[in-house]
Structure formats: structure tokens, C-alpha cells
Legacy VTK file of the C-alpha trace (Angstrom):
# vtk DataFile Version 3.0
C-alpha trace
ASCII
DATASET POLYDATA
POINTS 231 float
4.695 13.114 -2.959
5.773 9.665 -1.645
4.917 9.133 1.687
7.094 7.038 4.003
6.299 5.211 7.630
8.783 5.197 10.329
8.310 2.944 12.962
11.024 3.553 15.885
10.646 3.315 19.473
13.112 5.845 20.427
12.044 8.960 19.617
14.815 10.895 18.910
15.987 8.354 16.209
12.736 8.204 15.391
12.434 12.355 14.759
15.595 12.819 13.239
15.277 10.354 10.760
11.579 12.006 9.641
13.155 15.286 10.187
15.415 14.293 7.026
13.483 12.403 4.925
10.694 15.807 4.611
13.592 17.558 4.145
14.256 15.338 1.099
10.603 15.830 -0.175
8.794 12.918 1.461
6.106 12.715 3.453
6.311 10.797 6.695
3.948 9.642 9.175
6.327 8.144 12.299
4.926 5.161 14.557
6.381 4.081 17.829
5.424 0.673 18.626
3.463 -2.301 16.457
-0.136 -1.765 17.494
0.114 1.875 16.282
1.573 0.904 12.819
-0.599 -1.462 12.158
-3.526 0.756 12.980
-1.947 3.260 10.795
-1.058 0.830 7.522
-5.070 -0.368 7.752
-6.554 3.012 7.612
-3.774 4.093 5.076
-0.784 2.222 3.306
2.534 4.443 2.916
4.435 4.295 -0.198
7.585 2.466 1.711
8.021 1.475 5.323
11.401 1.586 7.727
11.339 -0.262 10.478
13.018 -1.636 13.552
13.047 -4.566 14.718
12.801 -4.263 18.489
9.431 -2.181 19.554
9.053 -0.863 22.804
8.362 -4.308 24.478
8.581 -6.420 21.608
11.885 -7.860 21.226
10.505 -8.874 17.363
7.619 -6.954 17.183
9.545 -5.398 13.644
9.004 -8.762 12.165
5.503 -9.411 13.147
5.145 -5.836 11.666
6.456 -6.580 8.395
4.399 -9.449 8.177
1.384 -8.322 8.193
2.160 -5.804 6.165
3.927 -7.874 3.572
0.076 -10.030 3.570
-1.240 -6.515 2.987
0.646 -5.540 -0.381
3.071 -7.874 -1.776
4.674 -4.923 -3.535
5.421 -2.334 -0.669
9.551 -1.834 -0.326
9.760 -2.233 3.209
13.483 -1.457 4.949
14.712 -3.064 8.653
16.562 -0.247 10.209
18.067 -1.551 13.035
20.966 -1.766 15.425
20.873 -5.701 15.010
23.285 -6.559 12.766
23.802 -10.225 12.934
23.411 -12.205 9.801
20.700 -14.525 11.302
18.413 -11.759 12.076
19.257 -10.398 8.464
18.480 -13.856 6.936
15.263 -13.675 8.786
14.465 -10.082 8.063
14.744 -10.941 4.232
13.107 -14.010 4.384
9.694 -12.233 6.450
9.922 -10.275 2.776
11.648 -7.030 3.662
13.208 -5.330 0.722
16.441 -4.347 1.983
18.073 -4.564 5.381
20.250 -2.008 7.514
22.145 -0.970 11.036
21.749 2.141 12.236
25.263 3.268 11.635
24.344 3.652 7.909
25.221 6.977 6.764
21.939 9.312 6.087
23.214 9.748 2.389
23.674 6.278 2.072
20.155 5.347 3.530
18.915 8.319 1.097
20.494 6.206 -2.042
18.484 2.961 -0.916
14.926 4.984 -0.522
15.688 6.129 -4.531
16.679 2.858 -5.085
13.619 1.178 -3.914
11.118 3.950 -5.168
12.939 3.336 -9.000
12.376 -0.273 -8.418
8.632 0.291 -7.427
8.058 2.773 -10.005
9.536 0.917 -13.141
7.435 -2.309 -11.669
4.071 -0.462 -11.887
4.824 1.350 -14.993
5.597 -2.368 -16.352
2.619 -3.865 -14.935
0.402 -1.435 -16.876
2.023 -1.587 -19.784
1.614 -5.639 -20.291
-0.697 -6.715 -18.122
-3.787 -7.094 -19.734
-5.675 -9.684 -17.108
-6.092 -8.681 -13.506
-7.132 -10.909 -10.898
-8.029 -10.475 -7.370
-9.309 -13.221 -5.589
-13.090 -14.101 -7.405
-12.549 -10.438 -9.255
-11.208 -10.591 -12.847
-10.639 -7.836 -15.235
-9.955 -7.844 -18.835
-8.176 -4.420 -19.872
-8.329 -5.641 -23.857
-12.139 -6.288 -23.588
-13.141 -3.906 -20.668
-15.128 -6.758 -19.110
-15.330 -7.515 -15.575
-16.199 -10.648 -13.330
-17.009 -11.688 -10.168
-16.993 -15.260 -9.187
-17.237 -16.129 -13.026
-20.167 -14.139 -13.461
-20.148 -10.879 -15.772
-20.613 -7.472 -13.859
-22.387 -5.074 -16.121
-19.948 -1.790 -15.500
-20.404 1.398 -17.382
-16.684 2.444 -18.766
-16.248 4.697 -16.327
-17.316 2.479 -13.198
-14.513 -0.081 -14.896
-11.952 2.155 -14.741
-13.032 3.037 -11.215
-12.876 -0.834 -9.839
-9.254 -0.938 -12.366
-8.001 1.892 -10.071
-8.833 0.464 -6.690
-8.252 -3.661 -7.212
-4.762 -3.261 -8.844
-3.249 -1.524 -5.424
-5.106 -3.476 -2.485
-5.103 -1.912 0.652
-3.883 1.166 -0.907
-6.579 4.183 -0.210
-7.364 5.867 -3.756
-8.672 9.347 -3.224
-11.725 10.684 -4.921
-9.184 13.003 -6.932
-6.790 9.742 -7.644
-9.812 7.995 -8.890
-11.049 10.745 -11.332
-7.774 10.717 -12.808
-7.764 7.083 -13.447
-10.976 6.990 -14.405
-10.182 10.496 -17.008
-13.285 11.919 -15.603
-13.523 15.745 -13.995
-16.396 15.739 -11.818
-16.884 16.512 -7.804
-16.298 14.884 -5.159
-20.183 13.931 -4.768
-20.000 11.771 -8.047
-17.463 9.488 -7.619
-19.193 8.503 -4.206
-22.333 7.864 -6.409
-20.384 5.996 -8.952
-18.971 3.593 -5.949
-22.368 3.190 -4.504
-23.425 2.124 -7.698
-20.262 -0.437 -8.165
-20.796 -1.997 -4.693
-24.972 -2.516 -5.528
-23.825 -4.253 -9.226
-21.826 -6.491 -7.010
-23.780 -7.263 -4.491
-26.319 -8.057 -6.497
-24.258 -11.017 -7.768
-22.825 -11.507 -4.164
-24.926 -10.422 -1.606
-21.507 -10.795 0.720
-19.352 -8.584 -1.276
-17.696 -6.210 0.956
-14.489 -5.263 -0.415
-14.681 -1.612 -1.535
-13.849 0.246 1.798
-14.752 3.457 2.610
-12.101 5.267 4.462
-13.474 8.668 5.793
-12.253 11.945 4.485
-9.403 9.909 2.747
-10.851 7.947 0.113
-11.575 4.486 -1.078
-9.684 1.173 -1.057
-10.281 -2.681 -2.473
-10.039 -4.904 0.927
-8.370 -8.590 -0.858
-8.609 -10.105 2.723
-12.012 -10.637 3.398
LINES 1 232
231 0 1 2 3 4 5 6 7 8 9 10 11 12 13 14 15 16 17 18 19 20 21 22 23 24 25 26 27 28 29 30 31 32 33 34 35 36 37 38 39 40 41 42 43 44 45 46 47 48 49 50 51 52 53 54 55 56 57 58 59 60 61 62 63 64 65 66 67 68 69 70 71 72 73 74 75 76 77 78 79 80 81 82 83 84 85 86 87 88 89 90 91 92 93 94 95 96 97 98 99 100 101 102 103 104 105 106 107 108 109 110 111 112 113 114 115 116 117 118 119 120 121 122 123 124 125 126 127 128 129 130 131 132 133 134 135 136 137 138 139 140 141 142 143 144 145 146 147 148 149 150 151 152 153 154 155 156 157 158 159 160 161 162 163 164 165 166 167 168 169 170 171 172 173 174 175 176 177 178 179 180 181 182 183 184 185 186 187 188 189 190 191 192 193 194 195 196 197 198 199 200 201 202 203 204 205 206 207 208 209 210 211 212 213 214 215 216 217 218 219 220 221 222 223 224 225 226 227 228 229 230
């Protein structure tokens, strides 16, 4: 199920917009000011974010939002929905790296079109990236898919196949929390709960011991996991 963040300051805009998006099948978490959001997108990213551009007392506060999410995942469609409809705000809306831009008198089954649209675009962008990319890089982290080798600052971090996978699963979606149940899949392991949190343990020693200040595997209680890029 994709999930989808709302972040609205009026609430009845706010709840009738969620109300139709579950009714379409999403999941959606609703946020009424920045702070909030931004709280919410670091514990957990959604799958695509609406948002308006005035919040509460923030006469931008939509772009600052987008921001800082944009630095979190360059990949996450994010939509301005707001009553703001003058071309210099939509210039700017664009240009903070917003995927799309609209006014409030949209029609609901238009708005519906551009969600699919954006979810096709995301979709058919990850299924390429795992198809032909065969190098992944994050930061001092580098993984070879064709050799199943992974480094860390240059130097070679002995992973078993499974642990690979593991690290694969979290570092190509950062800030994205993988639960343990995503994380078997990817790693085509069926096991409990209790062994994938021994197989990260394990990971974030084999690191350490090449860096003793790695700290980017984040534990995210009763959610999951997630590879932190920004520290």
C-alpha cells in the first residue's frame, strides 16, 4: 500500500482530502504545520508528499518543508497543493524540487490522475534502477551488485551474502525505514524477527570496525531500520 503525507493547516481540507485518497487505497498520515512533518518524514518517509505552501504561521513554511525533504530523498514525488496560484510561486515551488504543482480548485479526479501519474513515474524509475545499475554509492559506501563486494571508505567490508543484501536493501532508499519483513524479502531469507536484528548488529560491528564513527544504520523502534546518508 502506498502511503501518502498531507500537510494542510486547515483541517477540513486537510480531512477531506485524506478522507479520499484511503478511499482510493492509500494510506495517509495528515500533518498540520512544518515542525510536525518534519518530525514525521525523520521517523518515517511516505511514499509521496502534498503540501501547502502556507502553514499555520508560516507564510512559506511549504517550501522550507519540501526542502528538507527533497535533501532527504532526491526521489520522493512531492506535490504543492495550494491556493497560490501565481506563476512566481510556481517557478519557485518547482525550482525547491517539487514534482508537480497545483491550486486547490483542482478537481479530486484530476488530482487522483497526477498521484498515478507520479507513482508510475516512481515505480518505472526504481524498477529501472535495479535493472542496470550495477554500482551503488552512498557517500564512503560502495556496492558492487556484479561482484557482491562492499566498501567503506575504500576499504573491503567482509559481508556474508545475506548481510549484503541486507545493507543493498537499506542504502539504495535513504531515509526510507525498511521493515524487518521488507528486509527478509530483499534479502530472500524467511526467518523471525529476532534474526534480522542479529544480522544488523552484526553489519554495524563489521563497520565499525573499519570506522569506529559509523553510525548510519538507524534503528527506528517497532518500525524497522533505515541507512541515515546525512551524517
Amino acid at each position: 500500500m502506498k502511503r501518502i503525507a498531507i500537510v494542510e493547516d486547515e483541517p477540513a481540507i486537510r480531512e477531506n482530502y485524506a478522507d479520499v485518497l484511503r478511499k482510493q487505497g492509500y494510506a495517509v498520515s495528515t500533518y498540520a504545520n512544518r515542525p510536525d512533518a518534519e518530525d514525521g518524514f525523520k521517523q518515517r518517509l511516505p511514499d509521496l508528499a502534498i503540501i501547502d505552501i502556507g502553514l499555520a504561521d508560516e507564510i512559506d513554511g511549504g517550501f522550507h518543508l519540501c526542502q528538507s525533504l527533497r535533501a532527504m530523498s532526491a526521489t520522493l514525488p512531492i506535490i504543492f497543493l495550494t491556493a497560490r496560484d501565481s506563476d512566481i510561486d510556481t517557478v519557485v515551488g518547482l525550482r525547491m524540487g517539487a514534482d508537480d504543482y497545483l491550486t486547490k480548485d483542482v478537481s479530486l479526479p484530476h488530482l487522483m490522475a497526477r498521484i498515478a501519474a507520479l507513482f508510475r513515474r516512481s515505480d518505472l524509475l526504481n524498477q529501472t534502477t535495479a535493472e542496470t545499475e550495477s554500482i551503488l554509492e552512498r557517500g564512503k559506501l560502495l556496492l558492487d551488485l556484479n561482484r557482491m563486494q562492499v566498501s567503506w571508505d575504500e576499504k573491503t567490508v567482509d559481508l556474508t551474502v545475506t548481510e549484503f543484501w541486507l545493507v543493498h536493501a537499506l542504502a539504495k532508499r535513504p531515509g526510507h525505514v525498511r521493515s524487518r519483513q521488507d528486509l527478509m524479502q530483499e534479502a530472500h531469507v524467511v526467518v523471525d524477527d529476532s534474526t534480522i536484528t542479529s544480522h544488523v548488529k552484526r553489519i554495524r560491528k563489521k563497520f565499525i570496525a573499519l570506522d569506529s564513527t559509523f553510525d548510519h544504520i538507524d534503528t527506528v523502534y517497532g518500525m524497522g531500520y533505515r541507512w541515515d546518508s546525512s551524517k
